[in-house]
FIDOMAR-101313 format. One record per residue (C-alpha): residue in three letters; z, x, y. Coordinates in steps of 0.05 Angstrom, whole numbers, plus 5000, padded with zeros to 4 digits. Layout:
BEGIN
ALAZXY;...
***
This chain:
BEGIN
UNK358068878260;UNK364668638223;UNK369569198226;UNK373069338159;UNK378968958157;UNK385469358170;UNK391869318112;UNK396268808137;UNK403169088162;UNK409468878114;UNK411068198133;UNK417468078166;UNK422667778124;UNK426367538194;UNK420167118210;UNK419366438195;UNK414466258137;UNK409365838180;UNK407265138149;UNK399465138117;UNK394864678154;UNK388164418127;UNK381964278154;UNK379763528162;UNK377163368094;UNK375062688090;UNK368162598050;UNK364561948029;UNK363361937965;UNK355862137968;UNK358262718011;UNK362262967950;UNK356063127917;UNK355463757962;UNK362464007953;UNK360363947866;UNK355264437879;UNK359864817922;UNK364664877866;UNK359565187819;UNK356265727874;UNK350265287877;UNK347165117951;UNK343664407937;UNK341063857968;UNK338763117956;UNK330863057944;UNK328262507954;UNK323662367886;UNK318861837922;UNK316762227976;UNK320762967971;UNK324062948034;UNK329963328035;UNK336262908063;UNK342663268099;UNK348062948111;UNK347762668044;UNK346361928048;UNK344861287995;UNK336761198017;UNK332261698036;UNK331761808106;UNK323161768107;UNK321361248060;UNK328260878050;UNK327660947975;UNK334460977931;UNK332061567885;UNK336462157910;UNK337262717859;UNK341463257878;UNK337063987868;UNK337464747884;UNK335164817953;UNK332065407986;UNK337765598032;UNK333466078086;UNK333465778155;UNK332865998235;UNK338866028286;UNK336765538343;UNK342565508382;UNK350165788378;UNK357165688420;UNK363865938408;UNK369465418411;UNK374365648445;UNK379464928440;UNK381064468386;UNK384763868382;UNK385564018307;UNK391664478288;UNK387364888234;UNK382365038280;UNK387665128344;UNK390665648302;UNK384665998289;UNK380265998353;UNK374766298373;UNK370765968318;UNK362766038328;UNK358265388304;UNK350865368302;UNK345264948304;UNK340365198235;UNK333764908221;UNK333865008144;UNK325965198118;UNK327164628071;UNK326064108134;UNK332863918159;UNK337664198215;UNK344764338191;UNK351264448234;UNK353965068205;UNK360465638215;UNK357466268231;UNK359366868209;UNK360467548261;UNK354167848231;UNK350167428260;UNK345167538319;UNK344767128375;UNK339366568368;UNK333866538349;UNK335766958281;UNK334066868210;UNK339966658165;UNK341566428096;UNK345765848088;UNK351065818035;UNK356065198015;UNK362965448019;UNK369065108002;UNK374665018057;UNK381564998048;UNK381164248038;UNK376764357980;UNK371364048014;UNK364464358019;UNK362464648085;UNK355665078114;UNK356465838130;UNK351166168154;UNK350666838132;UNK346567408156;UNK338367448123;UNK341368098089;UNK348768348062;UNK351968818123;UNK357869288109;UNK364669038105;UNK360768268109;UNK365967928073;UNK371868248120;UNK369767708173;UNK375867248198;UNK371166548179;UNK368466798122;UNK375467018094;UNK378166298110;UNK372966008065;UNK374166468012;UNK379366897966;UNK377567557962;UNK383268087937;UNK382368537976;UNK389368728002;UNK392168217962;UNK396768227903;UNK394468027831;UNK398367807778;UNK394667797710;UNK398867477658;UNK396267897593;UNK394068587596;UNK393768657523;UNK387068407514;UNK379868687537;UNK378368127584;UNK385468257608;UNK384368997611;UNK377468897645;UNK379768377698;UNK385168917716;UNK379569377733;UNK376168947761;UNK380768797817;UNK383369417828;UNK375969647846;UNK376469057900;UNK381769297934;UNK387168937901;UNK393869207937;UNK397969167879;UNK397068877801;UNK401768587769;UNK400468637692;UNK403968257635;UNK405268447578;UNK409168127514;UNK410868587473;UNK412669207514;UNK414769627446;UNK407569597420;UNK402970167447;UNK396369747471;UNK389370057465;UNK387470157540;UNK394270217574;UNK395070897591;UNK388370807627;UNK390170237669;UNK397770547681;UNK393271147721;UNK390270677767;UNK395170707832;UNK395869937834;UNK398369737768;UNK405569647757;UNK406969347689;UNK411768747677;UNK414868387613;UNK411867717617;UNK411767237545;UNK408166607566;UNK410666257512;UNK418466457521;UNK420566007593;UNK425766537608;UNK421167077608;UNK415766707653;UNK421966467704;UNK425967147706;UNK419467517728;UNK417066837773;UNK423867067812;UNK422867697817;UNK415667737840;UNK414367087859;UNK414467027931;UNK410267687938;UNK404967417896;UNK398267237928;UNK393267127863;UNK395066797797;UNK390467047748;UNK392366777676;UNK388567157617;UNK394266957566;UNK390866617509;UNK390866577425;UNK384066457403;UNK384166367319;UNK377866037284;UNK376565377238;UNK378064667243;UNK381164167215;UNK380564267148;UNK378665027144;UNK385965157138;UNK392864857112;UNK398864677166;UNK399364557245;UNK402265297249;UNK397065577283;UNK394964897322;UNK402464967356;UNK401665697371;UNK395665587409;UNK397764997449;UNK403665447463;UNK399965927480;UNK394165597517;UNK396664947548;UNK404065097546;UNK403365757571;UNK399865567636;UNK404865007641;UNK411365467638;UNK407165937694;UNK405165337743;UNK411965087741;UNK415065777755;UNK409366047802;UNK405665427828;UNK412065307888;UNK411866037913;UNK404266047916;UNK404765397958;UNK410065648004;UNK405866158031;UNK400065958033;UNK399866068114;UNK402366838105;UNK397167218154;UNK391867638125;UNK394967708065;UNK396766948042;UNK397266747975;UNK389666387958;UNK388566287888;UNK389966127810;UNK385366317760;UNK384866067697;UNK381966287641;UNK378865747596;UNK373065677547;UNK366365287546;UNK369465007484;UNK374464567525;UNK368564157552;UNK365063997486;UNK368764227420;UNK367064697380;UNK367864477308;UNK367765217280;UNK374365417325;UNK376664637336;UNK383464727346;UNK382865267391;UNK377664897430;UNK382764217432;UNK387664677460;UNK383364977514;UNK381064187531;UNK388264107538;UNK388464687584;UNK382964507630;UNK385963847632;UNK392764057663;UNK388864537706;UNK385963927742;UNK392363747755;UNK394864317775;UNK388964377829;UNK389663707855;UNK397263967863;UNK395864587895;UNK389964377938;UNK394964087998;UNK396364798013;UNK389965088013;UNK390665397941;UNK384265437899;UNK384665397840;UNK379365747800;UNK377565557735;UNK372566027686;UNK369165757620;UNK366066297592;UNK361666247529;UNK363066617464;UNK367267307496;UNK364967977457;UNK371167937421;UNK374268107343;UNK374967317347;UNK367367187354;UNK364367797309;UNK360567317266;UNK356666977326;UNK350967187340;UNK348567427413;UNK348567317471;UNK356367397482;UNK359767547548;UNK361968257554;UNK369968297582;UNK367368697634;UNK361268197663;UNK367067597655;UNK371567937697;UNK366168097747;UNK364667277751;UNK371667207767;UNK372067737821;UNK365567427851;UNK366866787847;UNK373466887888;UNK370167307934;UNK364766657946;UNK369766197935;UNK366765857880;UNK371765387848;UNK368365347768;UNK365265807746;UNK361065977673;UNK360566577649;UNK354466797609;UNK347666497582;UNK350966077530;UNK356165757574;UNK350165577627;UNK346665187584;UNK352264887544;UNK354764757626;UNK347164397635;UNK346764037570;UNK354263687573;UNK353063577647;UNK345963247628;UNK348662817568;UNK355562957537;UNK354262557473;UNK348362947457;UNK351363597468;UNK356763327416;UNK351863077365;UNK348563747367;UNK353764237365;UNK356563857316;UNK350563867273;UNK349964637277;UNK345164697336;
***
């Protein structure tokens, strides 16, 4: 069994910072299709439509029949352990600086046999397993094969915790504790095992609803932190920046109508300052530390969060602005994950649905609770899930836009 992992010792400020490596991540471009579903938590697999084989690796014609119709579809992920070895030399330095690493042989129940990292828990072979797609520090989709059923302390093990960016022992920084998803996602971690939470707040003279609560939990330490004032976000960037090991940004403005629903850009510019400025001022402040140590130990930093909206894929008409800033938001977080992803940072992007908030009393339900959000973004770092969707509506709004964009426009913007 996986023994509970131990809390790292204080690191050694004599020590050199070691240099992150990466795992070889070179994919075709049909292979990419497994690290999409990857990124969403999803374990799938090309089907053949002509005759239903199931294909792995990924290829352009079906391996039976030779036919071009591939479609990419949730795959039962249950399988049997044939065969297992422990490597014990590499001639690649992310794996030489991580041996032993165990591989197996797994005859998925779906058809096809699958190279996959196996994880402690695991029995000798034969043994039943369930497969999951994990993303490595490359951002590349991988195979772990986990145990047929959860053991204690299963996400403790060494390979598992490479492939994913669990906070346990690590230290949080949540932007804006002033909210209830910001309140929630505090709580959240702390129940974890977050070491230490950081928690920002604006306006430290105003007495917030919920903070005496989360100043009794043992890890919080508050901090003044303005997202939209770049001496704020750079004084507390040097101050705590090199100790942080988990971004998570819950700053936002949300305001409703359009275009036309009210006079001025006054409210326009405070939510791009807010939403898309904000996250800029913090990844240019943060965004260097995080990659620096990215190869800490145990305790390495792993991870920005970010907290979008379903709104930035497809506007919104009814809270347009808000929705063009978000859009503007999850644009720049591309960036910034195509910046960070050299070091091995994930960045972890959430679009929830409508959020049981005083900004969304007049829609109807469902809505996302601030608690069941912040429990998406607590499991989807412990999977190591890369997008993630909080919520009934933001899964189908997720389905629709990813099955035909324009139509999900036309609709929304006829009311639907």
């Amino acid at each position: 069994m996986t023994e509970p992992l131990a809390r790292p010792p204080r690191k050694n400020p004599v020590l050199r910072t070691p240099l992150p490596t990466l795992p070889p991540g070179g994919r075709s471009r049909v292979g990419l299709g497994l690290t999409a579903a990857a990124a969403v938590g999803r374990f799938m697999l090309q089907h053949c439509r002509d005759c239903g084989a199931v294909q792995y690796p990924p290829r352009e014609a079906c391996h039976a029949c030779l036919s071009v119709r591939l479609r990419w579809r949730d795959t039962d992920s249950g399988g049997e352990l044939l065969s297992d070895t422990r490597l014990h030399h590499s001639n690649d330095l992310f794996f030489r600086e991580r041996l032993p690493w165990r591989l197996g042989l797994v005859r998925l129940d779906a058809g096809c046999s699958v190279v996959a990292h196996l994880h402690g828990d695991v029995g000798d072979a034969p043994a039943r397993v369930r497969l999951r797609l994990c993303l490595d520090r490359a951002g590349q989709a991988v195979m772990m094969a986990l145990p047929s059923q959860d053991t204690p302390h299963m996400n403790d093990d060494p390979q598992l915790r490479e492939m994913t960016c669990d906070p346990k022992f690590r230290k949080v920084l949540v932007t804006d504790g002033k909210s209830a998803v910001g309140q929630a996602m505090v709580r959240a971690l702390a129940a974890a095992g977050a070491d230490l939470i950081w928690v920002g707040h604006a306006e430290p003279w105003k007495r917030m609803p919920g903070a005496d609560a989360l100043s009794a939990l043992p890890q919080v330490a508050w901090v003044p932190l303005d997202v939209t004032d770049s001496r704020s976000v750079e004084e507390i960037a040097g101050e705590i920046g090199g100790k942080v090991d988990i971004v998570v940004n819950t700053a936002e403005l949300h305001r409703t109508h359009g275009i036309s629903g009210r006079r001025g850009v006054d409210t326009a510019r405070a939510e791009m300052d807010v939403n898309y400025l904000g996250l800029l001022r913090l990844a240019q402040a943060f965004g260097p530390a995080l990659r620096g140590r990215a190869a800490d130990g145990v305790p390495n930093a792993v991870a920005w969060v970010n907290l979008l909206s379903i709104y930035a894929l497809t506007s919104f008409p009814a809270h347009g602005t808000y929705s063009a800033s978000k859009a503007a938001a999850h644009s720049l977080a591309q960036c910034l994950r195509a910046e960070m992803r050299p070091a091995g940072i994930r960045v972890v992007n959430v679009y929830p649905g409508p959020v049981d908030d005083e900004w969304n009393q007049l829609l109807p339900p469902p809505k996302v609770a601030p608690a069941a959000l912040a429990a998406s973004v607590v499991k989807a770092l412990r999977e190591g899930a890369e997008d993630v969707y909080p919520g009934d509506v933001a899964q189908e709004w997720f389905e629709r836009w990813r099955d035909d964009p324009k139509a999900l426009e036309r609709e929304i913007s006829a009311g639907a």
